[in-house]
N, C-alpha and C positions, 0 to 999 in steps of 0.2 A: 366580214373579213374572213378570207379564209386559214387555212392553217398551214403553216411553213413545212415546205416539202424539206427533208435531209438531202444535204448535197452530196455528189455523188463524185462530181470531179472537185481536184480543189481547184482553189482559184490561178494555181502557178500553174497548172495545164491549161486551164480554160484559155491565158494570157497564152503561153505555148503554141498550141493549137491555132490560135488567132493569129499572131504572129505568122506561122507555118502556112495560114489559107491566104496572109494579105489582108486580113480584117481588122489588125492590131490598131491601126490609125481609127479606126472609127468608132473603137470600143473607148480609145481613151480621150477623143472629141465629145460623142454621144452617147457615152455608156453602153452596155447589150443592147437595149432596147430599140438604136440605132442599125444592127445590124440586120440583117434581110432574114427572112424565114430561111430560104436556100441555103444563106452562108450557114445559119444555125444548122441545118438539117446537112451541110458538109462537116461541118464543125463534128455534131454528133458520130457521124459518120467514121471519120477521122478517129474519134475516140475510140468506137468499137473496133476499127482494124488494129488499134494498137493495145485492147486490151486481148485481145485474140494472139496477136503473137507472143506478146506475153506467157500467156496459158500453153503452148507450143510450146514455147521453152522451156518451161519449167517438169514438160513431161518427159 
């Protein structure tokens, strides 16, 4: 078994973010693991445009 990674989004973005690509229905039929490598790696994606502006802003 391995060892639990720390999470890095919480879980209310993760749903956010899902929601926002269109993926929302699938996560809560078939959990993440339903969902495609691509929407994951949009999902991701997503995340770092918005931690970026973020960081923009705050400068």
């Amino acid at each position: 078994m391995s060892p639990r990674r720390n999470k890095v989004m919480s879980e209310a973005l993760r749903e956010e973010l899902a929601e926002e690509l269109g993926v929302a229905g699938i996560v809560r039929q078939e959990g993440w693991g339903g969902v495609s490598s691509r929407d994951c790696g949009n999902l991701v994606k997503l995340a770092i445009e918005r931690a970026e502006k973020l960081l923009q802003s705050e400068r």
